[in-house]
N, C-alpha and C positions, 0 to 999 in steps of 0.2 A: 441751882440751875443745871450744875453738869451731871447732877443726878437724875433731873428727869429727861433729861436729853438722852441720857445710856438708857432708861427705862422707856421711853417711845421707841429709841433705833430695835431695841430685843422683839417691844411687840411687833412691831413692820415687818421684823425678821419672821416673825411665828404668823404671822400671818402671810406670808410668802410662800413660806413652806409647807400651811395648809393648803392657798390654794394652787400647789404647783399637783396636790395630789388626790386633784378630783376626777371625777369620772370622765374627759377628751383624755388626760394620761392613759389613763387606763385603756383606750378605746386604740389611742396611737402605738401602746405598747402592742395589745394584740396583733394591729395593721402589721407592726414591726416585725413579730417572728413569723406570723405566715407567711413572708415574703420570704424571709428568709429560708422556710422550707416547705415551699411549692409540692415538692413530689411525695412527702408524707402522704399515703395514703389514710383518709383521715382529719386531716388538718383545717379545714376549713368546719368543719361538725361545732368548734368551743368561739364564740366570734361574738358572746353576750345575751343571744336572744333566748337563750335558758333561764340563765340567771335573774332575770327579771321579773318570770313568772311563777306562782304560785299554784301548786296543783291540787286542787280538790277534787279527785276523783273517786267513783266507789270502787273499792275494794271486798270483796264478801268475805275474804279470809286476813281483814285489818283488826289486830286486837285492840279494842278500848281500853286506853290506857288515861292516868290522871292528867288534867289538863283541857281536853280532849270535851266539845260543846253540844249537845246532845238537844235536836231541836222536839218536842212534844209537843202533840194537841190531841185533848180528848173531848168529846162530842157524844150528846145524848142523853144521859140524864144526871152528867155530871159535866162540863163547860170548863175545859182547862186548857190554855195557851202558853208555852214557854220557852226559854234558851236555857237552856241548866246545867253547868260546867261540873267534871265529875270530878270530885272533891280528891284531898289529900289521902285521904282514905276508901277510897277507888268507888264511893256510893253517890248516889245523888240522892236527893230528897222531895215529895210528891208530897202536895198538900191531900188529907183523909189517904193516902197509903204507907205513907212512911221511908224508909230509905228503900232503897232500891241499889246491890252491888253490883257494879258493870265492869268494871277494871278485868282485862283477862280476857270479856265474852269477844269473839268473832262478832264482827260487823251484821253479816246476814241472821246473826242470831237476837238482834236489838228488841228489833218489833214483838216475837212471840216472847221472847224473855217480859219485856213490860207488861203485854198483852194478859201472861197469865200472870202476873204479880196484881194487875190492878185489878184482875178479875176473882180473887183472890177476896178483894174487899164488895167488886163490885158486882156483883152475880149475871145482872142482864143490863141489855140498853147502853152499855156505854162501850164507845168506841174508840180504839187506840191506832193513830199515826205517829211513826221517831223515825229519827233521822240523824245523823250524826253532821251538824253545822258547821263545825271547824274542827280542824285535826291540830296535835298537840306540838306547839312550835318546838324545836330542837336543836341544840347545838353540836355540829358535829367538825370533827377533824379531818382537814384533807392534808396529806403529807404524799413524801416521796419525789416522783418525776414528776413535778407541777410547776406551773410558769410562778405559781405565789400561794405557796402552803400556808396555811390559817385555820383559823376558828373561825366556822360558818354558820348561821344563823339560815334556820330554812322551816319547812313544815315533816311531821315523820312520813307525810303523805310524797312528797318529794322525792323525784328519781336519783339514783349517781348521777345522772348525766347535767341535773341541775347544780349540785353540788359541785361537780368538776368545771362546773362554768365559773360559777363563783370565783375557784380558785384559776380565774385565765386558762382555764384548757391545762392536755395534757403538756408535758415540754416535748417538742416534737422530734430533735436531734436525736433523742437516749429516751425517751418516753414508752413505757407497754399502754397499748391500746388491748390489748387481749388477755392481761396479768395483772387485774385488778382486784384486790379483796376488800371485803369489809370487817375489822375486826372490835369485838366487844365482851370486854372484858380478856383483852389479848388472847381469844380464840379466833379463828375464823369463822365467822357464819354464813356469808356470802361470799363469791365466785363469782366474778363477770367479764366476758367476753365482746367488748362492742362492735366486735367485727360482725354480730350476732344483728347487732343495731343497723349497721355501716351498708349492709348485705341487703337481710332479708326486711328491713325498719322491725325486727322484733329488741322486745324490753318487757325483763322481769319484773315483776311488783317487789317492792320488797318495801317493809317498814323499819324506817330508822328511829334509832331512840336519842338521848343526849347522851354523850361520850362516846359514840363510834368512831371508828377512826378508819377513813376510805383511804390506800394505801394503795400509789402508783408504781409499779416496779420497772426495770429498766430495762430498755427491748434486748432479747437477747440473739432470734434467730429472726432474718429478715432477707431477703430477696429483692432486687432493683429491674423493674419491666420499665420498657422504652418501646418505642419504633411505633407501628402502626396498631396500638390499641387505644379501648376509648378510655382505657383508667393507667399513663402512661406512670404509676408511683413508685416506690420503694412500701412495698406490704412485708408486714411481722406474719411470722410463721411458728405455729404453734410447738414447732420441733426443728432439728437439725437438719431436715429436709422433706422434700414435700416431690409431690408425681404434676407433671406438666395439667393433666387434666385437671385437677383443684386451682392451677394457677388460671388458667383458662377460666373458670366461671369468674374469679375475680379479676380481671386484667382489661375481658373482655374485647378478645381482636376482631378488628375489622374483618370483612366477607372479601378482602382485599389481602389479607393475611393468608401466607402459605408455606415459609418458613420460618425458624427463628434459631438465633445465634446463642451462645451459653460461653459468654466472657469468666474465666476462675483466676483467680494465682495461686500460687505454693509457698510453701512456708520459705522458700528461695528468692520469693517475690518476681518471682517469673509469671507473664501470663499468655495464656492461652486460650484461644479462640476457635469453637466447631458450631458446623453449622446444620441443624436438621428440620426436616419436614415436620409441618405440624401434623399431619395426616398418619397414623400409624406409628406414633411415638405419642398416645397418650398417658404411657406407666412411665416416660423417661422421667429418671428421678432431677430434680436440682436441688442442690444443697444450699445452708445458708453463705449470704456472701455473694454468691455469684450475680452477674446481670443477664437476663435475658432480653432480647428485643427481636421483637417479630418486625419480619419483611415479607411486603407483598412483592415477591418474585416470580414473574410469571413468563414464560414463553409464548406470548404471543404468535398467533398464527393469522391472523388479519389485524388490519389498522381502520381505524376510521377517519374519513379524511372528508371537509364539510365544500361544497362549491356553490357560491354566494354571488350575488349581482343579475345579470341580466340571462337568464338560457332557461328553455323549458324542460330540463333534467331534474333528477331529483337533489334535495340541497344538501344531504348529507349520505354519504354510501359509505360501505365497506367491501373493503375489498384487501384480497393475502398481501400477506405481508412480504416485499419486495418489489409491489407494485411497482410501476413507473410512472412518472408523470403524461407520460408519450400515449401511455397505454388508457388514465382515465381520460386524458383530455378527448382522445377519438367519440368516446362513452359520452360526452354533455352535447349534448341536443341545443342549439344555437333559436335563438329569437329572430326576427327581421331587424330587432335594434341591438341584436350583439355586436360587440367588435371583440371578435375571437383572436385577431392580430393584436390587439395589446392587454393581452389580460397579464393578471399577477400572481404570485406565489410568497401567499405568508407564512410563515414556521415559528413554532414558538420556541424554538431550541437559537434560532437566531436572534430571535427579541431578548433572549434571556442571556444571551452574550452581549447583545448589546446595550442593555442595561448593565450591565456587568462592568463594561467599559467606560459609561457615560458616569456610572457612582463613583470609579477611580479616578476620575476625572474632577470629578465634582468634590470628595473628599479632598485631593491634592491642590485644589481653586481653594478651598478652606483655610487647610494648612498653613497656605501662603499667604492669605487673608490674615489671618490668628497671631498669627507670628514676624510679620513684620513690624520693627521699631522705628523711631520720629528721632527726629535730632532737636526739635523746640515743642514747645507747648502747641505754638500755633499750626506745624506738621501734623502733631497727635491729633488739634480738635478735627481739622482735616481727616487723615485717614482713619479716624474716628466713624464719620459721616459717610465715607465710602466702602468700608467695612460695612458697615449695615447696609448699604446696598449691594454689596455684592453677597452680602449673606439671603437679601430678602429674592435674589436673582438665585442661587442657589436651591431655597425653600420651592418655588414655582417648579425649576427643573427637575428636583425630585419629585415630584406630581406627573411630569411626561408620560405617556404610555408609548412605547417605541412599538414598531407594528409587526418587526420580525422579516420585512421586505425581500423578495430574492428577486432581484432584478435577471429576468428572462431575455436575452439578447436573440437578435432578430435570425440568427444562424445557430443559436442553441440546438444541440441535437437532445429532443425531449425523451427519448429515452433511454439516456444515460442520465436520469435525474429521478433518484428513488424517492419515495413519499416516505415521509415518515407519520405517525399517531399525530391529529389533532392537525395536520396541514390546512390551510384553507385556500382554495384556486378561487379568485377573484374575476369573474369578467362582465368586464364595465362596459355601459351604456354606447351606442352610435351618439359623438355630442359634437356639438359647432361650437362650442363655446370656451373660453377661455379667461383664466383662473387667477388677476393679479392681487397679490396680497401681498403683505408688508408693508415696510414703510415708503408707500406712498399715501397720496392726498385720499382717496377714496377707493379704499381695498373692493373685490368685489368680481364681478362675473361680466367677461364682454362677451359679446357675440363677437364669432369667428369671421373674418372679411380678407375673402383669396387676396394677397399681394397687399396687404395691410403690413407694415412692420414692425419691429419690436417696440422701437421708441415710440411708435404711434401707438399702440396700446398702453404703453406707459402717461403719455400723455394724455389719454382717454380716461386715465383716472384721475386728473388732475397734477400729473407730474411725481416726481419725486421729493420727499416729506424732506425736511430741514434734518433728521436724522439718519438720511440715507447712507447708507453704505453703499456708493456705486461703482464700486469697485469690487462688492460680492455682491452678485445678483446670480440666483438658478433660475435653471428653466428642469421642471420636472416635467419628461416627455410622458402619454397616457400608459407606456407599460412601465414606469418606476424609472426609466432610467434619469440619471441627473446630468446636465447639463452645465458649467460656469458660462455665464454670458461675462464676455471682452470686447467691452464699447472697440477699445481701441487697435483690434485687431481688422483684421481684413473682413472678418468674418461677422462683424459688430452691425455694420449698416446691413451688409446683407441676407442673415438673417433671418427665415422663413419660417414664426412661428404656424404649428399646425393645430387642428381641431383635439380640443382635449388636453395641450397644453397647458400646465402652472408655470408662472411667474412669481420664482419669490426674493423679494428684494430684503436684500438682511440690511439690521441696523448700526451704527455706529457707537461703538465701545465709549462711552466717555467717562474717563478719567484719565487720573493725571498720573499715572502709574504703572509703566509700561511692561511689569512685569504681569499684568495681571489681562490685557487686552488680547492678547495672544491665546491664553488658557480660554477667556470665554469667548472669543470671536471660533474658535475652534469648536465649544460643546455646545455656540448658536447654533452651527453649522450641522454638526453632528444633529440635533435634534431638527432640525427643519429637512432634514434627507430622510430621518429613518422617524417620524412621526407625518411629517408632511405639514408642519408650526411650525412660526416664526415664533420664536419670545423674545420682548424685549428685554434690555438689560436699563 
C-alpha cells in the first residue's frame, strides 16, 4: 500500500509540472519581459503571433531539396494527377516517364524541367502543371541573446523572424536586434538586420535547412531617445556612433520638436548635459551610451486664448503675447443677455495646481486611512467598513475635474492681469434664477423673487436633508466669488441672495473617527469651490 501511494504522489507530481508548462506560461512569461523593457526599440515585434504560422510562400530562387511535395497534373493525351514527395535520392517518379531528379533545381525552373522531361516521352498533346505543395519541414537552432534557446521545428520555407518567435523573441536587456547570423556547418551564410524589418517592413527570403543554427548576439552600441518623439526607445546602433539625422528618421520628432539635449558621462562618472537645436545640427555626431531627448521649445509670440458663454465676438482669438486681460475683454462684443459684470476667468496652470493640491490631499486622507490600528477585533471590523468608505470617497474625488477659477473681484484692475496660452473668459447669461444644491430635500433651480431670503429658498426645496451640514453652507456669487453663509451671525437672517446665485449646502462627515473628518470636510470643500460639486462622503 505504501508503495502505491509513493507511486500515485510522483505521478500528480509529473503531471503538475507538465501542466505548469503549457502555452498561458509561456504567454505570461512574454507579457512579463515586455513590461519589463517598454523602451526596447523593437520589443513588442516577438509576442507569438509568428510562431504559430506556417509559411508557404513562392519563392523562384527556392532550391528543391528531399522531403520537399511536388504537386503534378498532366492533361491531354495522357491523364495524370498527383502529390509526389522527392525521394531520399533527390528524384521523383512519373508513371510511363521514369524518374525525374529535382533535388538542387530553383523553384522557377520546376515547370519547364518536367515539361521537357515528359516531353521527352511524350512528343505532342500532353500538358504539364507542378507546383511545389509543401516545403521540407526542418529543424533548426536558435541560440545566444534569446528569452528560450532550443531546437525548433519549422518549415525551410519559414522566415528568422518565425523561428525567433518560437524561441520567445529576442532577450531584450543585452539582445542584438541588428547582429544576427545564420550559421551551417559553422560558417556564416546569412546576415540580418531587422531594424531593416522594424523600419522599412523589408525581409529577406532565405532557405533554411536542418542543422542551422540562428545566433543572437549581444547589443553592443546603443543610444537612449525620450522627450517629444513618436518612437520614445533605446535603438542599437550599428557602430560607435551615429550623426543626429539617421537618429531623426528612426526616433521620429514631433513638428513640435525643436531642440534636443545629449546627456554623456566619463569614465569619472561624472555627467554632462548640452543642449542643441535640431535645425542646422544634422551631422552632430552621438555616440554610444548617451541619451537624447528632444524639446519642443519654443518662444512663443502670441497666445491663444478661447472666450465662451454669452457675447457676439469671436470664440477663440489670438492675440501677442503679454496681452492683458483689460485689453481683450474691451475686444468681446457683448449680447442683450450678457452680464459682462460677472464674468469669469479660467486657467489651466491653476487647475493644475489645484489638482496638485487636492491629490496631496487625497493621498495623505489614504495614508491615514491605511495605517490606522484597532485595539479589538470589534474596532478592526468597524474601521474596516470605514476604510472602504473613505477609500470609495477618495476614488470619486480622484475623478473631479477642478476648473482652474480665477476669481475677478469687483475693483480688479484688469489690466494688470496678463493672459496666458489656453485662458478661457467666461461670460455668463443675464439669469433670475437660482441654484440650490446639496444636501437638501430637492436640489434644483429657483426662480429669483426680490426680497425673498436665504432660508426661504432653502425651504423652497424642501428644507435641509437629514445629512446637512448647516454649518458649512456656500453661496457661490455669479463671478466665482465664494461666500460662508453664518445662520447665526447678524448677517444670517439678512441676507440678500441675488440673481445667479449658487447655494451649496455641504454634507456631514459621518464617522466615528475624528481624525479623518477634518481631512475630508476640507477636500468637500476644496472640491465644491474650485469645481462648483458637492460630493458626498
Amino acid at each position: 500500500m505504501k508503495k502505491i501511494l509513493v507511486t500515485i504522489l510522483i505521478l500528480l507530481t509529473s503531471l503538475a509540472a507538465v501542466e505548469l508548462d503549457v502555452a498561458p506560461k509561456e504567454t505570461e512569461s512574454n507579457v512579463s519581459m515586455m513590461q519589463e523593457s517598454k523602451k526596447v526599440f523593437g520589443n513588442r515585434l516577438f509576442n507569438g503571433s509568428f510562431s504559430q504560422n506556417k509559411q508557404h510562400r513562392y519563392n523562384p530562387n527556392y532550391l528543391i531539396n528531399i522531403g520537399d511535395v511536388v504537386n503534378i497534373r498532366l492533361w491531354g493525351a495522357f491523364d495524370f494527377n498527383a502529390s509526389i514527395p522527392v525521394d531520399s535520392q533527390g528524384n521523383i517518379f512519373l508513371p510511363k516517364v521514369g524518374t525525374i531528379k529535382l533535388v538542387g533545381l530553383k523553384n522557377e525552373e520546376l515547370s519547364r524541367t518536367l515539361q521537357s522531361k515528359i516531353k521527352s516521352v511524350f512528343k505532342t498533346n500532353v500538358y504539364v502543371y507542378a507546383d511545389l505543395g509543401n516545403y521540407q519541414p526542418v529543424s533548426v537552432f536558435v541560440t545566444g541573446a534569446v528569452n528560450k534557446p532550443g531546437l525548433y521545428e519549422g518549415l525551410s520555407s519559414d522566415s528568422i523572424i518565425q523561428f525567433l518567435d518560437k524561441a520567445r523573441g529576442i532577450e531584450n536587456e543585452f539582445g542584438s536586434y541588428r547582429n544576427i547570423t545564420v550559421l551551417r556547418d559553422n560558417k556564416t551564410v546569412k546576415s540580418v538586420d531587422l531594424y531593416n524589418f522594424l523600419l522599412n517592413g523589408k525581409l529577406d527570403l532565405f532557405q533554411f535547412q536542418t542543422g542551422d543554427v540562428v545566433n543572437v548576439e549581444s547589443v553592443k552600441n546603443y543610444v537612449e531617445i525620450n522627450g517629444d518623439v513618436k518612437r520614445p526607445y533605446r535603438f542599437e546602433m550599428k557602430g560607435a556612433s551615429i550623426e543626429l539625422s539617421e537618429l531623426l528618421k528612426a526616433a521620429l520628432p514631433n513638428p513640435t520638436a525643436t531642440n534636443f539635449t545629449v546627456t554623456k558621462w566619463n569614465q569619472e562618472n561624472e555627467q554632462s548635459v548640452s543642449i542643441h537645436s535640431i535645425k542646422g545640427n544634422e551631422h552632430f555626431t552621438v555616440h554610444s551610451g548617451e541619451v537624447v531627448e528632444f524639446l519642443p521649445d519654443h518662444n512663443a509670440k502670441s497666445i491663444a486664448v478661447k472666450i465662451s458663454g454669452e457675447h457676439l465676438s469671436l470664440h477663440n482669438i489670438v492675440v501677442p503675447k503679454g496681452s492683458t486681460l483689460g485689453e481683450v475683454f474691451e475686444k468681446i462684443k457683448p449680447s442683450i443677455l450678457s452680464d459682462m459684470d460677472s464674468f469669469q476667468l479660467y486657467r489651466k496652470s491653476i487647475a493644475e495646481e489645484q489638482k496638485k493640491l487636492l491629490d496631496a490631499q487625497l493621498n495623505d486622507l489614504e495614508a491615514k486611512t491605511l495605517t490606522t490600528g484597532s485595539m479589538s477585533s470589534e474596532e478592526a471590523t468597524i474601521r474596516a467598513q470605514e476604510s472602504q468608505l473613505v477609500m470609495n470617497f477618495i476614488e470619486r474625488a480622484k475623478q473631479v475635474e477642478l476648473k482652474g477659477k480665477v476669481v475677478i473681484n469687483k475693483d480688479t484692475n484688469l489690466s494688470l492681469i496678463t493672459l496666458e496660452d489656453g485662458d478661457e473668459i467666461y461670460i455668463p447669461k443675464k439669469s433670475h434664477m437660482v441654484i440650490v444644491q446639496g444636501e437638501v430635500m430637492l436640489p434644483g433651480a429657483q426662480s429669483y423673487v426680490d426680497g425673498m431670503s436665504f432660508e426661504e429658498y432653502i425651504n423652497s426645496c424642501g428644507g435641509y436633508s437629514f445629512r446637512a451640514n448647516t454649518d458649512n453652507v456656500l453661496i457661490i456669487k455669479k463671478n466665482g466669488q465664494v461666500v460662508s453663509y453664518d445662520p447665526s451671525s447678524s448677517f444670517g437672517e439678512s441676507y440678500s441672495v441675488k440673481p445667479g446665485d449658487a447655494i451649496l449646502v455641504m454634507g456631514k462627515v459621518d464617522t466615528k473617527y475624528l481624525q479623518v473628518i477634518k481631512d475630508i470636510t476640507q477636500i468637500v470643500y476644496q472640491i465644491a469651490v474650485g469645481a462648483a460639486v458637492v460630493l458626498r462622503y
